[in-house]
N, C-alpha and C positions, 0 to 999 in steps of 0.2 A: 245552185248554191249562191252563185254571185247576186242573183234575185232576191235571195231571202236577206242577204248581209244587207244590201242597200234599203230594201223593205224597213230591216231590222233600226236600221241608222236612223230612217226619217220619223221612225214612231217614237223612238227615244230620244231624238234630238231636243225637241223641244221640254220636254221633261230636266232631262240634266245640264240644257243649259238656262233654265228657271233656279236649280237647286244649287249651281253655280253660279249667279246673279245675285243669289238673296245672300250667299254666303262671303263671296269678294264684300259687297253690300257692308257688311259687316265686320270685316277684318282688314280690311285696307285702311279703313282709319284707324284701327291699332297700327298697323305698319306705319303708320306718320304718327304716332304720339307723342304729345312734348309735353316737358313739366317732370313734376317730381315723379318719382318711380315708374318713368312711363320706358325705362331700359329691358324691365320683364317685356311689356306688353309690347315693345315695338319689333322686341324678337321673334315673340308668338304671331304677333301680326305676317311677319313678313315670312316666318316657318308658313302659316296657316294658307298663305297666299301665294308659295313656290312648289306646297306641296298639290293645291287645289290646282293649279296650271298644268302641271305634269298629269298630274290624273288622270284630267282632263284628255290631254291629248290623247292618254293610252287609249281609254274607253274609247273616245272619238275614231280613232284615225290606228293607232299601232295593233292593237288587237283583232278589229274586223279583218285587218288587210295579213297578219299573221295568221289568221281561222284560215283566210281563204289558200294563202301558200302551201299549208301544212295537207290542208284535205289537195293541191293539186298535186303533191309531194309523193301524197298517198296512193292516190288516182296511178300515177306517174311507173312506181312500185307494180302496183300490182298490172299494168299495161306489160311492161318489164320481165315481170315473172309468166304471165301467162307467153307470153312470142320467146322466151327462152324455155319452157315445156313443150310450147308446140315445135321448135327446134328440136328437141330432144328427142320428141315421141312421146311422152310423156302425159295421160290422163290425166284427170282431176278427180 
């Protein structure tokens, strides 16, 4: 499992952070707008560009590394239940 996540990581790395490049690209200079009614577009700017950051890190880094806890969680569980059946006497 850990093979497939880091697999997973390097085939999409470069993809999303292309898709993240063109888009910062783009909205960072709203987050610095100046001049007349540039008060809409400097909040969208800097929405568009704290929300793209965090994304970011989930997909990157928060979610592979939550996949893989949960499946050892899981693993974990069911090690657990079978040496408490075979304690028992207990079949399957």
């Amino acid at each position: 499992l850990h093979d497939a996540v880091v697999e997973a990581g390097r085939s999409t790395l470069s993809p999303i952070l292309n898709t993240v490049g063109t888009t910062l690209a783009d909205a960072i200079p709203l987050g610095l707008a100046l001049g007349a009614g540039s008060e809409l577009y400097r909040d969208l700017g800097i929405t568009i560009t704290a929300g793209l950051f965090v994304a970011t890190l989930l997909t990157l880094f928060v979610i592979p590394l939550l996949y893989c806890r949960v499946e050892a969680g899981i693993d974990t569980v069911k090690l657990f239940k079978m040496r408490l059946m075979a304690k028992l006497g207990i079949e399957q």
